[in-house]
C-alpha positions in Angstrom: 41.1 -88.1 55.0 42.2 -85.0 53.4 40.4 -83.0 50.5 43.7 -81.9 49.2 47.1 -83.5 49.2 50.8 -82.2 48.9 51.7 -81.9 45.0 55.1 -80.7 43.4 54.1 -76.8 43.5 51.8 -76.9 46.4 48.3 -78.2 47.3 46.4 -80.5 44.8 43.0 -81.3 44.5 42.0 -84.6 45.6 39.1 -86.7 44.6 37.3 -85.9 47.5 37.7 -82.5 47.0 35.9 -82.9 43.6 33.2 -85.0 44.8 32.8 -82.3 47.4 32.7 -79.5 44.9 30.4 -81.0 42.9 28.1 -81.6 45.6 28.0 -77.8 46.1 27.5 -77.4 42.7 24.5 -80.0 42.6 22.8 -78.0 46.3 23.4 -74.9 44.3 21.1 -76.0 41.2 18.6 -77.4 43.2 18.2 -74.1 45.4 18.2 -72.2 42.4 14.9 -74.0 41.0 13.3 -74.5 43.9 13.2 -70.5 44.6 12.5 -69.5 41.3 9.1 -72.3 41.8 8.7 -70.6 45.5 8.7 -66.8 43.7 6.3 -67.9 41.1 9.1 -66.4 38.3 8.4 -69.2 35.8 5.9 -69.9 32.8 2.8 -72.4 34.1 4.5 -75.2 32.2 8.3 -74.8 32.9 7.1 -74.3 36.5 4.7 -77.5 37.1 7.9 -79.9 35.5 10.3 -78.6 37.7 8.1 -78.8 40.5 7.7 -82.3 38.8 11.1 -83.0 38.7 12.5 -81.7 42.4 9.4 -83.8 43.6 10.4 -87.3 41.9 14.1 -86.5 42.9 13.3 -86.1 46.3 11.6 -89.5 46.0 14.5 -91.3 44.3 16.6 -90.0 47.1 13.8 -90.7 50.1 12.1 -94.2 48.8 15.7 -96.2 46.9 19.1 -95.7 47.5 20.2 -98.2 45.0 18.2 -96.7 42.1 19.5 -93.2 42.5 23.1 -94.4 42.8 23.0 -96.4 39.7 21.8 -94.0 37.5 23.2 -90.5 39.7 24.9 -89.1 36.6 21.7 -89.0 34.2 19.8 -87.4 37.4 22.3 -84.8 38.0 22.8 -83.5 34.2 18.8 -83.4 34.1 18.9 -81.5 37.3 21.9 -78.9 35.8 19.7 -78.9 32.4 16.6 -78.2 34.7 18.6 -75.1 36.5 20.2 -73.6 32.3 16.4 -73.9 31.5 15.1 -71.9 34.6 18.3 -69.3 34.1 17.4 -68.7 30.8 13.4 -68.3 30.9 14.6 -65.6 33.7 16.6 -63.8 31.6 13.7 -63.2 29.2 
């Protein structure tokens, strides 16, 4: 039940530790879009297809547990791609 377990030179990660970091990682990305939507800091376009895009994930997550489990890998690299496109249009 542990997130880390004993190794030769101390504590190791465990894979429940990574699922658990990832999961931050994933909360992370989606808080960063959704603010910069809520701030009004993107172009009209980027900003209506991630609104798009947080909208249909919430869905998947809401409506069918079995779709978004199948295919959770493709939804979370279009969700960290989402979050490099928003970082970048707010470096501009």
């Amino acid at each position: 039940m542990a997130i880390l377990a004993p190794g030769p030179d101390g504590p190791v990660a465990t894979e429940r530790f990574e699922m658990f970091r990832e999961g931050v990682e994933l909360a992370e990305a989606l808080l960063f879009v959704e603010r910069a939507i809520k701030q009004k800091k993107l172009s009209a376009d980027l900003q209506k297809r991630a609104n798009a895009y947080l909208n249909a994930r919430g869905k998947g997550f809401v409506g069918s547990w079995c779709g978004v489990l199948y295919m959770q890998s493709e939804e979370d690299a279009k969700l960290l791609d989402l979050a490099g496109e928003v970082a970048r249009e707010l470096k501009k």
